[in-house]
N, C-alpha and C positions, 0 to 999 in steps of 0.2 A: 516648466511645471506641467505634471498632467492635469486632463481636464478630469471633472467628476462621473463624465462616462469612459475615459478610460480606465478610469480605478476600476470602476462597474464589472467593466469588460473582462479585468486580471484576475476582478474576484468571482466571478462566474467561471472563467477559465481554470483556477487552482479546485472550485469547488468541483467541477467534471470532471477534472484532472484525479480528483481524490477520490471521488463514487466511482470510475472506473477500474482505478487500482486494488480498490478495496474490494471489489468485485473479484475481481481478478484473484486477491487474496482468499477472501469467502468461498469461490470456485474450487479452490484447493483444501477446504475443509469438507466442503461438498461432499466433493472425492472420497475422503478419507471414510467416511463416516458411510456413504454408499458399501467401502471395500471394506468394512467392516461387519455391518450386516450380512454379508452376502460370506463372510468368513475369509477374506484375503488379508486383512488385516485383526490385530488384537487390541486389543483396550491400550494400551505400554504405546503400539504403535500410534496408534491415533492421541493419543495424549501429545505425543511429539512431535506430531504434526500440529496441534493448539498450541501446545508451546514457541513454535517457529512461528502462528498466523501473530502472537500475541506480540511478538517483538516487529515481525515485521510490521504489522498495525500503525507499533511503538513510530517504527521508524519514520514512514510515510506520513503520519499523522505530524511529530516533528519538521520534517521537510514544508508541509503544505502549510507551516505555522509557522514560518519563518519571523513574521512583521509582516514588512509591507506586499501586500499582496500584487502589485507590478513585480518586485523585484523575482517573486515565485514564476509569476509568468513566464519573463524572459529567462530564468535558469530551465524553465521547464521545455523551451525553447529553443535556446540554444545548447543545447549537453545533450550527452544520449540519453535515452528510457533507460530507467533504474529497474532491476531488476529488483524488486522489494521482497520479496518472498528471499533471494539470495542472501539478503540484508539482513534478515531474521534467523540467519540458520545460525546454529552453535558454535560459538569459537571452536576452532578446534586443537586440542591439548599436545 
């Protein structure tokens, strides 16, 4: 059985774990919305780069929400870094 500061420690860890991704994901709308201003990108374009932040969001947020927040830790731990942004992208037909 863990103690009441390991759980602590899993849930601090999933919650950093989640603000950096997220980051990460946000970063990429950044982006979009900078090259759009600036005319590299159009309205359509950037839409679909919301639409990708919106599932990957989906995804990660899922993940980080598993239950028990040890069991997130140790997956987050031992598996490789999920590419979440890839996770969001569109089936493709």
């Amino acid at each position: 059985m863990s103690t009441k500061s390991d759980r602590q420690a899993a849930r601090e860890a999933v919650v950093t774990y989640h603000e950096s991704q997220l980051a990460v994901l946000v970063g990429r709308v950044g982006d979009a919305i900078d090259r759009f201003r600036i005319g590299e990108l159009d309205a359509f374009d950037v839409d679909q780069v919301l639409f990708q932040y919106s599932r990957a969001a989906k995804e990660l947020w899922k993940f980080c929400n598993l239950g028990d927040p040890e069991l997130v830790a140790n997956i987050m731990h031992e598996r490789p870094v999920v590419d979440w942004w890839e996770r969001g992208a569109p089936r493709k037909r």
